[in-house]
Phi, psi and omega in degrees: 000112167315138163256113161288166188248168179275100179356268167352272177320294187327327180268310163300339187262328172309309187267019128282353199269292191325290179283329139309350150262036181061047210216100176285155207225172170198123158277143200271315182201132174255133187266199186281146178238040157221353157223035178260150173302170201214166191216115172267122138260125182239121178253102172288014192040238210273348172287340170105163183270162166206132183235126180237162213223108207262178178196199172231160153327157157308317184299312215125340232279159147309161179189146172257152153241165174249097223280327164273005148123172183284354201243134137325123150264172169288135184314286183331298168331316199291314212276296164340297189287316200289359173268330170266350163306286216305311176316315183289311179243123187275348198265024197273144176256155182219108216233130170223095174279155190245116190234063201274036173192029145063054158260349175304117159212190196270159182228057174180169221275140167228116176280142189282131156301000000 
């Protein structure tokens, strides 16, 4: 059986790994912090938003979607969906790296919706 590790840690080591690659990070919102789900909005600025969403693989594996379609939306689209995600789940982390120049990348697999 896999130990997963706890959302909480799991969200503090994303945004220091994050600002140690140079990437400033914010937590936007905090979830449960020993099993909630978790949402990267990577804001590309004036390049459009992309919120991926994790999950897992058919195997179990981490795996990302992409929750806002395969293209960059609008910060507004991003903000729309990661608010109505948050109506379905109160225990959601929401995580927003600032990524201007699309050098940012996930460190798993993002699987097609």
């Amino acid at each position: 059986m896999e130990t997963r590790v706890k959302t909480q840690i799991w969200v503090k080591a994303f945004i220091r790994r994050a600002e140690v690659d140079g990437f400033a990070s914010v937590l936007l919102s905090r979830g449960d912090a020993d099993a909630g789900a978790v949402l990267i909005k990577v804001n590309r600025f004036e390049l459009g938003c992309v919120v991926y969403t994790q999950v897992r693989d058919e195997k179990g594996n981490p795996a990302w979607m992409t929750g806002t379609g395969r293209e960059p939306v609008l910060e507004a689209d991003a903000d729309a969906y990661i608010e109505r995600q948050r109506q379905y789940d109160a225990d959601l982390w929401v995580v927003e790296l600032e990524d201007p120049k699309s050098g940012y990348s996930l460190d798993a697999i993002i699987l097609d919706a």
